[in-house]
MARBA-3410 file (N, C-alpha, C, O; in Angstrom, 1 decimal):
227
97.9,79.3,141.4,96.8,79.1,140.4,97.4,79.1,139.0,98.3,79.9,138.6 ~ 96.8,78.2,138.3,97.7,78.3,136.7,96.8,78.2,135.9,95.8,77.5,136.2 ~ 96.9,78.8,134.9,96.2,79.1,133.9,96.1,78.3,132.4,97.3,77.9,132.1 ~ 95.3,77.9,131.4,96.3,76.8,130.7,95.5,78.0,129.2,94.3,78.3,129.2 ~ 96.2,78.2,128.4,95.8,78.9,127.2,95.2,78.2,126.3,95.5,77.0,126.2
94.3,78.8,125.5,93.6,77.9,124.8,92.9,78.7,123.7,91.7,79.1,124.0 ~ 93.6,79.1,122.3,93.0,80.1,121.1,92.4,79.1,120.4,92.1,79.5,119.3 ~ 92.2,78.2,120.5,91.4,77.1,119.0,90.2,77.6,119.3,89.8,78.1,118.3 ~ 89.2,77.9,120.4,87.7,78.2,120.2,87.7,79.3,119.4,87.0,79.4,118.4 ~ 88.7,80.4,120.0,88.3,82.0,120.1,88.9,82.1,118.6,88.3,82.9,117.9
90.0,81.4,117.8,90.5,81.2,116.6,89.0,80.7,115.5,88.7,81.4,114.5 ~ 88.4,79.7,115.9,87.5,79.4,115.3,86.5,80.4,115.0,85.8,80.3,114.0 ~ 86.5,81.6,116.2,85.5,82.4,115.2,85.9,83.6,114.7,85.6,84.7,115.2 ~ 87.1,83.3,113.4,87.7,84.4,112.6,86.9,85.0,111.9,86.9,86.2,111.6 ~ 86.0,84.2,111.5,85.0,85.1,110.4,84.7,86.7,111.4,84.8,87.9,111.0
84.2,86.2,112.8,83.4,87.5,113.0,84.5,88.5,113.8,84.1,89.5,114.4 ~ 86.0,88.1,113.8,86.5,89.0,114.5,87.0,89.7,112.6,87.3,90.9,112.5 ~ 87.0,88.9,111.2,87.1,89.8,110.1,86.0,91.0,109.5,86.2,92.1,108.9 ~ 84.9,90.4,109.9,84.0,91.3,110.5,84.0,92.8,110.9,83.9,93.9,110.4 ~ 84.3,92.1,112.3,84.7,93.5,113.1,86.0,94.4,113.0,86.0,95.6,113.3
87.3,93.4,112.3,88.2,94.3,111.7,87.6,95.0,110.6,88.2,96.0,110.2 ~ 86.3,94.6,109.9,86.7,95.6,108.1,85.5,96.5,108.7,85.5,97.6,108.1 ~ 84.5,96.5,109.9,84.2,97.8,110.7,85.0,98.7,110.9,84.8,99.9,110.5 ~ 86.2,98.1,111.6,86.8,99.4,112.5,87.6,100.3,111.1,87.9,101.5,111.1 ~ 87.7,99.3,109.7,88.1,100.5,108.8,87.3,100.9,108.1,87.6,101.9,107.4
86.2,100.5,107.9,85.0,101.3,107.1,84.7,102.6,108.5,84.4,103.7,108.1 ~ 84.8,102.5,109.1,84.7,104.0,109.9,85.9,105.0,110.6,85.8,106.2,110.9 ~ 86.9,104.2,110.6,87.9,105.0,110.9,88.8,105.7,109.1,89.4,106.8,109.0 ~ 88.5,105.0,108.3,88.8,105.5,106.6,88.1,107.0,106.2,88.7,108.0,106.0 ~ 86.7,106.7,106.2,86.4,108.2,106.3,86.3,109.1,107.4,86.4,110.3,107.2
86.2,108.7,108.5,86.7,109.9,109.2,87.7,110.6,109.2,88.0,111.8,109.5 ~ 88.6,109.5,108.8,90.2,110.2,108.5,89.9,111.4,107.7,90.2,112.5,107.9 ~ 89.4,111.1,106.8,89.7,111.7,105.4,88.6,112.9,105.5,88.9,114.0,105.1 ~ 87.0,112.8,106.4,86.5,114.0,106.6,86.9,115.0,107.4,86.8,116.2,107.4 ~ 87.7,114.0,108.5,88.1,114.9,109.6,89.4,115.3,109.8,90.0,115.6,110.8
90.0,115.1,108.2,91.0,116.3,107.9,90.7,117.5,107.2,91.1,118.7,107.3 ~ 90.0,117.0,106.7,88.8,118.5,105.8,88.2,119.2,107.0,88.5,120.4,107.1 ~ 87.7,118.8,107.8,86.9,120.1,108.7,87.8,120.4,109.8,87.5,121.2,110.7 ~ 88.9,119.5,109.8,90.0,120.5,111.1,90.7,121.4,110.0,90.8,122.6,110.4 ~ 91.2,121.1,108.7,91.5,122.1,108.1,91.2,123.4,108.1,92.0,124.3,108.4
89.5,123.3,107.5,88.8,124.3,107.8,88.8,125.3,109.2,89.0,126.5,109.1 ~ 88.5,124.7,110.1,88.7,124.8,111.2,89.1,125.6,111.4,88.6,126.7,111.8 ~ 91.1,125.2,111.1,92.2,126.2,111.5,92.4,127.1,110.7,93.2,128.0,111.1 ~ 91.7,127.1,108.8,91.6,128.5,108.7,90.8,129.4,109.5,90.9,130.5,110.0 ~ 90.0,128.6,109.4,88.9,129.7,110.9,89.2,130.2,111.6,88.7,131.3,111.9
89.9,129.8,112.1,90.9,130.1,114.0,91.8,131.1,113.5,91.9,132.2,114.1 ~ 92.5,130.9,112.4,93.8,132.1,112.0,92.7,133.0,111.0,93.1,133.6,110.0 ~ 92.0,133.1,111.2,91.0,134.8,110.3,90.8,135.7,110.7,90.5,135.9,111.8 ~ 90.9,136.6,110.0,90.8,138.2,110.9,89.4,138.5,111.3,88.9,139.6,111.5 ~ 89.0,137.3,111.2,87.2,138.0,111.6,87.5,137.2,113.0,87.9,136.0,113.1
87.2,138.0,113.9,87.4,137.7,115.1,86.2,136.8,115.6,86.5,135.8,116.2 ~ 84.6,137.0,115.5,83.8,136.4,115.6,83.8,134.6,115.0,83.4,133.7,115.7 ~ 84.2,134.6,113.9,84.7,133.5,113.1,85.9,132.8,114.0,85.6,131.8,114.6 ~ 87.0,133.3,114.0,87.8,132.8,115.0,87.1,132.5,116.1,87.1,131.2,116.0 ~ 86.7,132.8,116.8,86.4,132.6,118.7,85.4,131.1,118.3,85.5,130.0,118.8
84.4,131.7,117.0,83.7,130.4,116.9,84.3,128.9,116.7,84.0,127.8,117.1 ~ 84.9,129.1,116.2,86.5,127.9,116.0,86.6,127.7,117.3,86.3,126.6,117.9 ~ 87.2,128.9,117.8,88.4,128.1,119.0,86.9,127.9,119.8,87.3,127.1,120.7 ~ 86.0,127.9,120.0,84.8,127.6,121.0,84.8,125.9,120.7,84.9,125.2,121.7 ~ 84.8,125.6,119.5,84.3,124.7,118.9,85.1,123.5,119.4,84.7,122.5,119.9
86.8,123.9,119.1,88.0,123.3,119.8,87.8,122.6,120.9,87.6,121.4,121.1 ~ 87.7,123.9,121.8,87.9,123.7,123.8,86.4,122.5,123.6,86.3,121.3,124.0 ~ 85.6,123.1,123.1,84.8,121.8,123.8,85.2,120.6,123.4,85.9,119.9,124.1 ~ 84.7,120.3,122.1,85.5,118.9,121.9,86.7,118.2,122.8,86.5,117.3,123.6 ~ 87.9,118.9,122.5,88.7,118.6,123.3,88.9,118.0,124.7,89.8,117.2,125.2
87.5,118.9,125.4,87.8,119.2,126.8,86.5,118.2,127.4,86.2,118.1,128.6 ~ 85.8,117.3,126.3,85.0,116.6,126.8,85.2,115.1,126.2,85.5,115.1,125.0 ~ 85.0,113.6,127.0,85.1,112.7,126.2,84.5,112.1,125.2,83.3,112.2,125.3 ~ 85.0,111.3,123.7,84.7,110.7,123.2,83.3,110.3,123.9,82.4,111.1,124.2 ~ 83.3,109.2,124.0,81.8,108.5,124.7,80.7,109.2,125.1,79.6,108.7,125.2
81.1,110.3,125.2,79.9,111.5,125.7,79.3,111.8,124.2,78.3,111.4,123.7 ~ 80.5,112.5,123.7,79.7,112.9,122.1,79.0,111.7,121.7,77.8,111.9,121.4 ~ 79.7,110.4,121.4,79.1,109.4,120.8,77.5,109.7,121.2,76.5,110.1,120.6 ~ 77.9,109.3,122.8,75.8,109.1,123.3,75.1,110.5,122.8,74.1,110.3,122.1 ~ 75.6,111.8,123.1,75.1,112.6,122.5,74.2,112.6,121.2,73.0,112.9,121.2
75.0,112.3,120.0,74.7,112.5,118.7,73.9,111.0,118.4,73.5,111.0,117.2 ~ 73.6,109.7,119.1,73.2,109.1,118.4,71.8,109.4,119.8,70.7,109.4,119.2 ~ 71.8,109.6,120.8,70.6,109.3,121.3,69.9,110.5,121.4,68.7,110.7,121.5 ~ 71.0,111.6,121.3,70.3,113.3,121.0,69.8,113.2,119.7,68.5,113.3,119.8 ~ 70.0,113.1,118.8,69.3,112.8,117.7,67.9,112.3,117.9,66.9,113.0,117.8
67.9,111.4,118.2,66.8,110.0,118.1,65.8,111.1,119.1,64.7,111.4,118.9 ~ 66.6,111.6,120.5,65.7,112.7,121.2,64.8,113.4,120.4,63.6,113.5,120.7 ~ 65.3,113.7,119.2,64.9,115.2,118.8,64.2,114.8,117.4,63.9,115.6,116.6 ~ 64.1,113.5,117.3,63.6,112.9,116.1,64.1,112.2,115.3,63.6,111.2,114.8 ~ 65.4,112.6,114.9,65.7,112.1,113.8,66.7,110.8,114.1,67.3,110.6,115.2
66.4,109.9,112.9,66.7,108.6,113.0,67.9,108.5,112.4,68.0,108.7,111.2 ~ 69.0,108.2,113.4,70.2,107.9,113.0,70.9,106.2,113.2,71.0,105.4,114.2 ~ 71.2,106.2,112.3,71.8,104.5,112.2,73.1,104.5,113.2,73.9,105.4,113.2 ~ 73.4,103.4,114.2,74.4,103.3,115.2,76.1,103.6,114.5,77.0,104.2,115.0 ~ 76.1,103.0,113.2,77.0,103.1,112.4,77.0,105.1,111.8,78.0,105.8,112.1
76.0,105.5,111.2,76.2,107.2,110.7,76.4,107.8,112.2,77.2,108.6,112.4 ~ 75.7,107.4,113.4,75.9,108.5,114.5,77.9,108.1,114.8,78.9,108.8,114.6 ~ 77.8,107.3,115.1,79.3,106.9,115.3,80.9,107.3,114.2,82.1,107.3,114.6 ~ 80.3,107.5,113.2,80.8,108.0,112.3,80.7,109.7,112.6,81.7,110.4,112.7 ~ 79.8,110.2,112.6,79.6,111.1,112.6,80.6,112.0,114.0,81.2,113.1,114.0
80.3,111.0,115.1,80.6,111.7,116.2,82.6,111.6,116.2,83.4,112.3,116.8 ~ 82.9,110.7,115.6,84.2,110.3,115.2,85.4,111.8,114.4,86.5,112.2,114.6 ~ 84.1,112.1,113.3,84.7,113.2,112.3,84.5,114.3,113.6,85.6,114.8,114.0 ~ 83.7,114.5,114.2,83.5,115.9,115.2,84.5,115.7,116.1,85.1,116.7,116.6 ~ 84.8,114.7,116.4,86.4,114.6,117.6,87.2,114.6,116.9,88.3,115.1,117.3
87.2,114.3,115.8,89.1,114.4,115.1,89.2,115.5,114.3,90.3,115.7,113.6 ~ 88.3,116.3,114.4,88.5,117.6,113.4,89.4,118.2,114.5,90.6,118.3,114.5 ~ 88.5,118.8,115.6,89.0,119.3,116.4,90.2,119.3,117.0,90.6,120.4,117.2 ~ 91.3,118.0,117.4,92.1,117.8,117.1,93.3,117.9,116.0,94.5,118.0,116.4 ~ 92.7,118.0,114.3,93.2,118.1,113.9,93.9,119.6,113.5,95.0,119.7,113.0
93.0,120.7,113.8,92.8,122.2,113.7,93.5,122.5,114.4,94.4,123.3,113.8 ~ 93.8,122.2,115.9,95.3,122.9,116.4,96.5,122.0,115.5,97.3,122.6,114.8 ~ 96.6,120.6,115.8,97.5,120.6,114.9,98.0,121.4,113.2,99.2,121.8,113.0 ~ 97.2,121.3,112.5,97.3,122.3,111.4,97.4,124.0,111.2,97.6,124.7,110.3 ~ 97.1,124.4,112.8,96.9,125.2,113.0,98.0,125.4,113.3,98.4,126.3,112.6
99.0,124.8,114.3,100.4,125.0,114.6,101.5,125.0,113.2,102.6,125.5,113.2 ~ 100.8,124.2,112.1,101.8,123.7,111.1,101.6,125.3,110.0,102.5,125.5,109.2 ~ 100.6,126.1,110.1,99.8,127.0,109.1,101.2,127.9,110.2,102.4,128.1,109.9 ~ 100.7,128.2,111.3,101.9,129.8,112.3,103.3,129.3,111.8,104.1,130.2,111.7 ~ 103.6,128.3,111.6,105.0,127.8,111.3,106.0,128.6,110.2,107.2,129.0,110.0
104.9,128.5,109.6,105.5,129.7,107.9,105.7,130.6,108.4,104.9,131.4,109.0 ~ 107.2,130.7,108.2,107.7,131.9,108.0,106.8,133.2,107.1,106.0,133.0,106.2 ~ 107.1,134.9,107.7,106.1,135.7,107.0,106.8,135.9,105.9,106.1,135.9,104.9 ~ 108.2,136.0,105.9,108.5,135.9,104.5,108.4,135.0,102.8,108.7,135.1,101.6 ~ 107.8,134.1,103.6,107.2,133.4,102.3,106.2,134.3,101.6,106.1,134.7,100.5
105.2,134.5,103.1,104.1,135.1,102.7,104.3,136.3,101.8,103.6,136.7,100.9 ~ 105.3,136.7,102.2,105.8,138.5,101.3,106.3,137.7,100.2,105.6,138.1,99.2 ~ 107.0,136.9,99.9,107.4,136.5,98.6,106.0,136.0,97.6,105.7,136.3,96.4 ~ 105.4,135.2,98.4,103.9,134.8,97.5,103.3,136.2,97.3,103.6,136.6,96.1 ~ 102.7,137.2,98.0,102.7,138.3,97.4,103.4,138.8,96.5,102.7,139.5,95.8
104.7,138.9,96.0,105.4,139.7,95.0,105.2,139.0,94.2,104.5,139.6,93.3 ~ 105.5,137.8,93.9,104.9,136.8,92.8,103.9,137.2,92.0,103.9,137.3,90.8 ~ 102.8,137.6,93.0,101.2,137.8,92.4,100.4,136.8,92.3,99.5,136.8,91.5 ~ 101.0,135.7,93.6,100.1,134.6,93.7,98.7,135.2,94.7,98.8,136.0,95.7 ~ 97.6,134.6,94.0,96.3,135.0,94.7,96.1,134.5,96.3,96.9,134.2,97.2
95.0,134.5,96.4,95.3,134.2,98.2,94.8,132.9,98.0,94.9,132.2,99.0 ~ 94.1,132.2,97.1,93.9,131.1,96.8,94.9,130.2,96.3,94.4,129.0,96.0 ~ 96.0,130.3,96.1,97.4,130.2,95.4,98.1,129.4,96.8,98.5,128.3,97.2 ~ 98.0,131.3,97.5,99.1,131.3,98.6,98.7,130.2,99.7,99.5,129.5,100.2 ~ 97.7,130.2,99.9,97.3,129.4,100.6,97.8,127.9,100.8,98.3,127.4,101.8
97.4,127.4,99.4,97.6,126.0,98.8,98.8,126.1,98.9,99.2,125.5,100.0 ~ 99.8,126.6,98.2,101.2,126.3,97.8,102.3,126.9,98.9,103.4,126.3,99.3 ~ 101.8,127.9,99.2,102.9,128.3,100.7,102.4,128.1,102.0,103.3,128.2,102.9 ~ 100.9,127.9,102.3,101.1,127.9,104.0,100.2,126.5,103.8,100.9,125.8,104.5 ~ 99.3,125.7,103.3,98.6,124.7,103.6,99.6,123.5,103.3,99.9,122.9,104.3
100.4,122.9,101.6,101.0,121.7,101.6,102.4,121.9,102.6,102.7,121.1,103.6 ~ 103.3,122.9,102.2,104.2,122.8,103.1,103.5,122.8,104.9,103.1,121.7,104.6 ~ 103.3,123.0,105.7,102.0,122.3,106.7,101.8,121.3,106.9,102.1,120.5,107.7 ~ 101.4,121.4,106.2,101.0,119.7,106.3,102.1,119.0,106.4,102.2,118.1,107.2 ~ 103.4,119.4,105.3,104.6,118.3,105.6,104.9,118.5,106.7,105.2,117.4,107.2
104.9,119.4,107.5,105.7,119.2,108.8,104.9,118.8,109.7,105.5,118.5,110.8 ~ 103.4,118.5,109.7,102.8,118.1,111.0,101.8,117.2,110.7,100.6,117.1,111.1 ~ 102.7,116.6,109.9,102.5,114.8,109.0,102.3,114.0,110.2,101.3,113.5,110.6 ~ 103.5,114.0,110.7,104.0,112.7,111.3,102.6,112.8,112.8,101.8,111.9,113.1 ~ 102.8,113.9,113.1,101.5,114.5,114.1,100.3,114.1,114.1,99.5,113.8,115.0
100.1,114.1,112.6,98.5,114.0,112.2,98.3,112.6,111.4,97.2,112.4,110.9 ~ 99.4,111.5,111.4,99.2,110.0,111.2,99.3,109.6,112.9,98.7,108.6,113.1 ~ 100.0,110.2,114.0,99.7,109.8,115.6,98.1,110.1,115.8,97.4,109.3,116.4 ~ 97.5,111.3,115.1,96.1,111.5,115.8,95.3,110.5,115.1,94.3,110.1,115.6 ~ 95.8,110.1,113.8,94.7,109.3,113.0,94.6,107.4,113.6,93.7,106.6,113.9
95.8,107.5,113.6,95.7,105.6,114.5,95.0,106.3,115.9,93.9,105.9,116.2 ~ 95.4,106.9,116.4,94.2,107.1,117.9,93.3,106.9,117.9,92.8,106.0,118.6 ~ 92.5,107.7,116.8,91.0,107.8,115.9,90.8,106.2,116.2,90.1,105.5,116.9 ~ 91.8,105.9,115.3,91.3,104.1,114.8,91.0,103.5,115.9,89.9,103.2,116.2 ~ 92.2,103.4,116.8,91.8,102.9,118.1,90.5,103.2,119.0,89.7,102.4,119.6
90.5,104.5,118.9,89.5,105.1,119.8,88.1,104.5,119.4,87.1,104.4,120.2 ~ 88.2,104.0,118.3,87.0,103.7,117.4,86.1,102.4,118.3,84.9,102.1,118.1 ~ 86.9,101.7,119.1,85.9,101.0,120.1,85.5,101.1,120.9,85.1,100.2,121.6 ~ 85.4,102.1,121.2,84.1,102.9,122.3,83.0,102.9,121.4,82.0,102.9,122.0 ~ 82.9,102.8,120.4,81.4,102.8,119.4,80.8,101.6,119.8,79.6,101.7,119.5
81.1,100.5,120.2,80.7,99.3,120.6,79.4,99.6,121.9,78.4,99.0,122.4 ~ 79.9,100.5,122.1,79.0,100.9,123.6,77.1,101.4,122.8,76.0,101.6,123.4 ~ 77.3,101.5,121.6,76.1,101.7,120.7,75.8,100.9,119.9,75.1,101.4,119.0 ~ 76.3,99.4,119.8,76.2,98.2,119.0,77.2,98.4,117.7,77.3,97.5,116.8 ~ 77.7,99.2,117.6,78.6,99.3,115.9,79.5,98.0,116.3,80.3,98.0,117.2
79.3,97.0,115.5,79.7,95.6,115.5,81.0,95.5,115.0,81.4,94.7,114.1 ~ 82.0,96.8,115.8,83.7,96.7,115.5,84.4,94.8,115.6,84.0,93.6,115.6 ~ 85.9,95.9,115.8,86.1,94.7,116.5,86.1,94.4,118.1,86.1,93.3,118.6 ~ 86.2,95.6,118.9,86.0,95.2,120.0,84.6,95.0,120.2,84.4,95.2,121.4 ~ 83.6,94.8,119.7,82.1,94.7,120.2,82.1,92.7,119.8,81.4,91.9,120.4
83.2,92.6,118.7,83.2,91.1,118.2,83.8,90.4,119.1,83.4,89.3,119.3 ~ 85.0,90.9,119.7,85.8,90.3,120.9,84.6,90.0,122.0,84.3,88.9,122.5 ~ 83.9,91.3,122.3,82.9,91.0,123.6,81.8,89.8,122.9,81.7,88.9,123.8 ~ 81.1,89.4,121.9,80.4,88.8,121.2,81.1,87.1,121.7,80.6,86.2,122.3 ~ 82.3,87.2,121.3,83.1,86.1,121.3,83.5,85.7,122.2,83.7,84.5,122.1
83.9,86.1,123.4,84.4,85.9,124.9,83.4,85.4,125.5,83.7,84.3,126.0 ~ 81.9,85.8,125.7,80.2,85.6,125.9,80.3,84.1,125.3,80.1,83.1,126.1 ~ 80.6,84.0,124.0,80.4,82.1,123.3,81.3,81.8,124.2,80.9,81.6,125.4 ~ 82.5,81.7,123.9,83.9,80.9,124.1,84.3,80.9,125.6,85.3,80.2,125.7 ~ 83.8,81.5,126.7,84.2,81.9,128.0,85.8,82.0,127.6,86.5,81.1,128.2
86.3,82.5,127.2,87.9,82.9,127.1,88.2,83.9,126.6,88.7,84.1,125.5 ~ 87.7,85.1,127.8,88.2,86.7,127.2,89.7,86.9,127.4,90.3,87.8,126.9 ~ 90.2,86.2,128.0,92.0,86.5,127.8,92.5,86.3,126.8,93.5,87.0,126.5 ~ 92.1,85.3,125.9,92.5,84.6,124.6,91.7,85.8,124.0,92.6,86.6,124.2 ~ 90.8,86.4,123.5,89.6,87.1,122.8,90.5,88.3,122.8,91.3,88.6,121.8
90.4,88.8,123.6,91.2,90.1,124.2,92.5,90.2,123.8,92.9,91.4,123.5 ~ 93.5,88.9,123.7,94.7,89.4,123.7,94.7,89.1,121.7,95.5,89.6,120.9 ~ 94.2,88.7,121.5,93.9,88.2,119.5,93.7,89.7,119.1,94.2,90.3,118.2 ~ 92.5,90.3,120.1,92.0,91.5,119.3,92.8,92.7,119.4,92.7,93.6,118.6 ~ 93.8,92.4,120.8,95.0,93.9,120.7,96.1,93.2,119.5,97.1,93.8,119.2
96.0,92.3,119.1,96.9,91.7,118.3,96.1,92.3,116.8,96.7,93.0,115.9 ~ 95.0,92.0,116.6,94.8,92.6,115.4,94.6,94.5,115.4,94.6,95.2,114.4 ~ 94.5,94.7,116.5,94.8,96.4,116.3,95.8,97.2,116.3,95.7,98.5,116.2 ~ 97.3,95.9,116.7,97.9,96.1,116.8,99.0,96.7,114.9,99.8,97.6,114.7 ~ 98.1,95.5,114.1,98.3,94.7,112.6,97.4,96.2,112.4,98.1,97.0,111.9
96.0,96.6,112.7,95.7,97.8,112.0,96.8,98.9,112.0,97.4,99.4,111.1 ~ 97.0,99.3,113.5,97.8,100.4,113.5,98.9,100.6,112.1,99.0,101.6,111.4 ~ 99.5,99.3,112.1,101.0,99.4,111.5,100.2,99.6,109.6,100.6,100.3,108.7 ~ 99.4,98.9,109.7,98.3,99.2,108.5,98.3,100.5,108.0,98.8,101.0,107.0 ~ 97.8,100.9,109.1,97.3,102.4,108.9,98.4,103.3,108.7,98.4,104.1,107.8
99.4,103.1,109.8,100.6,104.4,109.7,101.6,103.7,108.2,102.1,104.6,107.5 ~ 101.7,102.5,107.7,102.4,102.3,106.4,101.6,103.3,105.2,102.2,104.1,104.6 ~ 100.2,103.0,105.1,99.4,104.1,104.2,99.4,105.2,104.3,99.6,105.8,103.2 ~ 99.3,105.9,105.3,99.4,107.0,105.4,100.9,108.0,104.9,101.2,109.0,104.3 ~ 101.5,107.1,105.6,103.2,106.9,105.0,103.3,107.2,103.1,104.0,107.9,102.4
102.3,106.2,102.9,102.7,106.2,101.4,102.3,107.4,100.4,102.6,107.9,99.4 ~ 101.4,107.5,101.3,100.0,108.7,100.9,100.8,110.1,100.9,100.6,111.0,100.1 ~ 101.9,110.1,102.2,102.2,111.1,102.1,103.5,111.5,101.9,104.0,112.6,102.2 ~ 104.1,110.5,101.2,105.4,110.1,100.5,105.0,110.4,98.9,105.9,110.9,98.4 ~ 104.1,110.2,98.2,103.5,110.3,97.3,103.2,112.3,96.7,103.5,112.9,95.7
102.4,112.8,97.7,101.9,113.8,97.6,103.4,115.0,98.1,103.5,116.1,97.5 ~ 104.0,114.7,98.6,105.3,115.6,99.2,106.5,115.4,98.2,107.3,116.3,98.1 ~ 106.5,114.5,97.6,107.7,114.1,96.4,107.4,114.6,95.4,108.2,115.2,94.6 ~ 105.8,114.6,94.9,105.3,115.5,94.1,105.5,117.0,94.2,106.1,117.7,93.4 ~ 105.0,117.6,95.4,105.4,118.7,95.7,106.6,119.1,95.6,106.9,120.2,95.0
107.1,118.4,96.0,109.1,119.1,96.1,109.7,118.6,94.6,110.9,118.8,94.4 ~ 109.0,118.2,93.9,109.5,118.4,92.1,108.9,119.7,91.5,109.4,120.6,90.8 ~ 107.5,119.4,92.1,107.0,121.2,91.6,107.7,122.2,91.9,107.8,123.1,91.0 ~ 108.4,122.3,93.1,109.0,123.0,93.9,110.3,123.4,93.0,110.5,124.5,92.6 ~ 111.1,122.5,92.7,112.5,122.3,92.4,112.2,122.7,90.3,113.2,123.1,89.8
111.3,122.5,89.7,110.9,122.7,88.6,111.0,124.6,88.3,111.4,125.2,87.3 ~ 110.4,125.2,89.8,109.3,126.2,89.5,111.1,127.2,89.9,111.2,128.4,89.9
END
């Protein structure tokens, strides 16, 4: 049996697979960016001497972790809507996005925070840096540099992962591939275009992220080498 290839239909409808690429980064952009802020949090949570605070963290972790994407998704947009409130396919999907990548992100940050040496910590104390100081300048940016490269692998996952939202109409780009294969009968052609453009996000994404954090670390390490 032979197969004969054929992208001019599935080519022809670029508008709606640009479409569904500038979806998958209007929602994987801020989740990045929220769901570094609340794994942050997170893992100060987790490392606190309030034990109740901690457990609540790590509670928070195991679940996430230990249950799929697609579950939360349906959760938060049809538990909602259960319970009343009206959430847009786009805010629940967003939403349920930041709740999986936080969690994620909090052990990793969380591994990068135990990494510091205590002797830093003793030296930020003799200084007389505050604990709002210490934090920032000795255990959160240095952290972060080292569990960079960690936390640009969890963020393209994110991205990717981001087409299971299709399963609640968010008109990514895998919901535009299925849209398009349906016209065109040519999901092999559809299919293989659209791992080709998430292919082009990934490298997107990990170059920015790269810059972002080439930017903020070069700065640091002048402060550093100044002070």
């Amino acid at each position: 049996m032979t197969y004969t290839f054929d992208f001019s239909s599935v080519l022809a409808q670029w508008p709606q697979l640009l479409q569904g690429a500038w979806m998958t980064i209007k929602l994987s952009a801020p989740a990045t960016v929220l769901g570094f802020a609340a794994g942050t949090l997170l893992a100060v949570g987790r490392r606190s001497p309030n034990r109740l605070l901690a457990r609540l963290c790590g509670f928070y972790v195991e679940i996430i972790r230990n249950t799929p994407l697609l579950v939360q998704i349906f959760l938060v947009f049809f538990g909602l809507a259960t319970l009343g409130w009206k959430v847009s396919a786009f805010g629940a999907a967003l939403a349920a996005l930041v709740i999986n990548v936080a969690a994620y992100t909090c052990e990793i940050m969380r591994a990068g925070m135990d990494s510091i040496h205590k002797g830093q910590l003793e030296a930020a104390e003799c200084l007389g840096l505050t604990r709002a100081q210490t934090y920032w300048h000795v255990i959160l940016l240095p952290a972060l540099e080292r569990v960079f490269p960690a936390l640009t692998s969890q963020y393209v996952l994110l991205m990717l992962a981001s087409s299971v939202t299709s399963q609640i109409s968010v008109e990514e780009l895998t919901a535009m591939a299925n849209h398009i294969q349906a016209e065109t009968f040519r999901p092999f052609e559809a299919y293989i275009l659209v791992a080709v453009l998430y292919l082009a996000l990934s490298l997107l994404m990990r170059l920015a992220l790269w810059l972002g954090g080439r930017l903020v670390f070069t700065r640091q390490r002048a402060l550093r080498a100044r002070s």
